[in-house]
C-alpha positions as semicolon CSV with decimal commas, in nm:
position;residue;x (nm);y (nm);z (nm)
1;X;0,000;0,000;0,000
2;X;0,129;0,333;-0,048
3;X;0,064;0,650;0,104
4;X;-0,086;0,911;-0,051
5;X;0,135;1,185;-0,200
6;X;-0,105;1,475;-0,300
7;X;-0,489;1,564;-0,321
8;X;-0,682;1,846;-0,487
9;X;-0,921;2,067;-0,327
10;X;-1,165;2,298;-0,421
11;X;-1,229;2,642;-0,243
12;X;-1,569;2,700;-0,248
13;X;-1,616;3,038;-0,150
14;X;-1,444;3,341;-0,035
15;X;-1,352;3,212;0,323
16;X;-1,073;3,535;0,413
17;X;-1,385;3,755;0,403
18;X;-1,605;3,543;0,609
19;X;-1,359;3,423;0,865
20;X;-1,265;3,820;0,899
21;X;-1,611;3,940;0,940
22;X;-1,690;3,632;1,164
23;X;-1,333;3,671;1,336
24;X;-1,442;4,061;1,424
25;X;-1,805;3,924;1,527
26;X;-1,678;3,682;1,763
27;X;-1,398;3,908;1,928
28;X;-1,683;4,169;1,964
29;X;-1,876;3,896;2,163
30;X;-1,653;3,808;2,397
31;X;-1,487;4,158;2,493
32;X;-1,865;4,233;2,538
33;X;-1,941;3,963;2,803
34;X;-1,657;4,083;2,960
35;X;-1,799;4,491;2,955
36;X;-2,148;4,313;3,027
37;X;-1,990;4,187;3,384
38;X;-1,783;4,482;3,474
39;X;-2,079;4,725;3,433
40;X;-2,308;4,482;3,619
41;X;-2,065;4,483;3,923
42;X;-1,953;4,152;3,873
43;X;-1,650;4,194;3,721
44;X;-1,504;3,857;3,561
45;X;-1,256;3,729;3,770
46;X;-1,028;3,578;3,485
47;X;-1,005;3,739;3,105
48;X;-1,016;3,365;2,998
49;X;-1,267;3,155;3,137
50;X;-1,518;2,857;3,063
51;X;-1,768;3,117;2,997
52;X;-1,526;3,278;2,707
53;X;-1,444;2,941;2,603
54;X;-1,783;2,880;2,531
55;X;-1,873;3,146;2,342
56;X;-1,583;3,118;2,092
57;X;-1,628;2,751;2,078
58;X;-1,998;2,795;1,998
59;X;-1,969;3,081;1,748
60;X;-1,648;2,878;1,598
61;X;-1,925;2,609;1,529
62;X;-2,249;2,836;1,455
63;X;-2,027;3,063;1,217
64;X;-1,868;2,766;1,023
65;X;-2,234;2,585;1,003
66;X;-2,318;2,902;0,847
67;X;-2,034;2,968;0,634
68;X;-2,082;2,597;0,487
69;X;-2,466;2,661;0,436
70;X;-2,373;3,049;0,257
71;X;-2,182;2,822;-0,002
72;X;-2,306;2,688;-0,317
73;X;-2,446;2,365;-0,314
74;X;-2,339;2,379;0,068
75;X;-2,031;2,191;-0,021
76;X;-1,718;2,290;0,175
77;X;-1,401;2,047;0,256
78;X;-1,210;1,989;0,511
79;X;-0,940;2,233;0,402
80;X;-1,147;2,538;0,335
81;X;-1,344;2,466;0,696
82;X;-0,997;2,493;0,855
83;X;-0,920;2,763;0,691
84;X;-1,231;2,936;0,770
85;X;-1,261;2,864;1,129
86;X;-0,871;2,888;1,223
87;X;-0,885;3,285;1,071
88;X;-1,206;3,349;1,266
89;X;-0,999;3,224;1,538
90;X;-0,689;3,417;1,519
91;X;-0,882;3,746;1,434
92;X;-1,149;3,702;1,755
93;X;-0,839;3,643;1,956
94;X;-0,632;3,881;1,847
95;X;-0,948;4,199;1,845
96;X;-0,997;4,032;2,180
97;X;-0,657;4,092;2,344
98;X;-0,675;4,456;2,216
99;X;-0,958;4,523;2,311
100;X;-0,886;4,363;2,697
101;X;-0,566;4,554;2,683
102;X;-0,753;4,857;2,669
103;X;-1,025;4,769;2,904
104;X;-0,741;4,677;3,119
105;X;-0,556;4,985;3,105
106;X;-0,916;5,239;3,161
107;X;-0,974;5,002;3,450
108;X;-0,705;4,967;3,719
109;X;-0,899;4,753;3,909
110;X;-0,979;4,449;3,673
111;X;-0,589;4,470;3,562
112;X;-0,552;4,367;3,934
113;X;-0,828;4,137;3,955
114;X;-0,689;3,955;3,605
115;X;-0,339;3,983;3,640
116;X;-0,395;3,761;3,992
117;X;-0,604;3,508;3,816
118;X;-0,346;3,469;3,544
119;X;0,004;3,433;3,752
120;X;-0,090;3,477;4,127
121;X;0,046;3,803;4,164
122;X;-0,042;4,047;4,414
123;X;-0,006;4,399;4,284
124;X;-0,253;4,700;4,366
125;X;-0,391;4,944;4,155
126;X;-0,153;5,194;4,251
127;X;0,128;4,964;4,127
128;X;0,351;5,143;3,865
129;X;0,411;4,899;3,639
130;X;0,050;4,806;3,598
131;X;-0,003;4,900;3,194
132;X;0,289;4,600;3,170
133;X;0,022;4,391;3,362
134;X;-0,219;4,503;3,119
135;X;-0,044;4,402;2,815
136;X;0,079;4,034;2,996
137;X;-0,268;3,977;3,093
138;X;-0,426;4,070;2,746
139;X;-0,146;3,898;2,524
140;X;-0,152;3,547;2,732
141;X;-0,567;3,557;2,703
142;X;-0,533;3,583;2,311
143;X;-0,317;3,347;2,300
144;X;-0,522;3,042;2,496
145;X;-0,823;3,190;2,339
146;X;-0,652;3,157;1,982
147;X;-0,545;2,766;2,083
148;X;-0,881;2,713;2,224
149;X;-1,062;2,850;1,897
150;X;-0,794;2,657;1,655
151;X;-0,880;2,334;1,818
152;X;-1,251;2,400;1,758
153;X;-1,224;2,510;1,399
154;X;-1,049;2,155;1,369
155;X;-1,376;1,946;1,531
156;X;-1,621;2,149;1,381
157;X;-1,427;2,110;1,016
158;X;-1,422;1,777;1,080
159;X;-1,836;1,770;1,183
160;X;-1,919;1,996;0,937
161;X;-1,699;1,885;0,555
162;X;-1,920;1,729;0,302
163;X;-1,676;1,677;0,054
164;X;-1,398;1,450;-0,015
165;X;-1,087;1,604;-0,170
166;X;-0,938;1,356;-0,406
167;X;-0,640;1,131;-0,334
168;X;-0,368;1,180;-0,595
169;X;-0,077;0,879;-0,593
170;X;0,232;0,829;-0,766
171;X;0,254;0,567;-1,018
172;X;0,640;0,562;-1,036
């Protein structure tokens, strides 16, 4: 038996668009839940949590159910699902950390709050070097949110493909 060499797929539809509208939907979402909770009082106690988790993880699978459906036919393979889903990923994550970074930096307060969650630390607000806090606190959420979201683009490509990409060998 040998092992496949190459394979052909087909790109459906115009995935960079979708995965950056979906990307700056999602990031929207979950900076909000985390505005929702500060203005309510109840500030969140980490910037990454299973609450944040879930909401990228569902909108990873809503938007790529969508995306799939939005497509001719409503074929899409594995490849362009992936491609779709890690994008929308690394753009929620990454309008996610910026937008936490500057959340972080208007509000002294949650900086402290997250920046003991994350590494244990105990700073105050009146701590000079809290803006580096901010930035730490923001970067290392976009980052496990952008692993996180990666790792569900892979599952729900894997749910969602309807189409086989085809399995080129070498006959030498």
């Amino acid at each position: 038996m040998r092992f496949p060499r190459r394979y052909t797929s087909t790109i459906h539809g115009n995935y960079r668009r979708a995965y950056l509208r979906s990307g700056l939907l999602t990031g929207m979402l979950l900076f909000l839940y985390i505005l929702v909770r500060h203005l309510l009082g109840v500030p969140a106690p980490a910037p990454e949590s299973y609450a944040t988790d879930g909401i990228l993880l569902a909108a990873v699978f809503l938007l790529a159910l969508l995306y799939r459906n939005s497509l001719d036919g409503k074929r899409a393979s594995l490849k362009e699902l992936m491609l779709f889903g890690m994008g929308m990923s690394l753009v929620a994550a990454l309008l996610y950390g910026l937008l936490l970074w500057a959340f972080c930096l208007a509000v002294p307060a949650q900086t402290v709050l997250f920046a003991h969650a994350t590494t244990g630390a105990d700073i105050t607000a009146a701590d000079p070097q809290l803006h580096y806090w901010a930035a730490f606190v923001a970067i290392v959420a976009a980052v496990k949110l952008a692993l996180i979201g990666c790792f569900g683009a892979f599952l729900a490509a894997v749910f969602f493909k309807n189409e086989k990409s085809e399995i080129k060998t070498k006959n030498s």
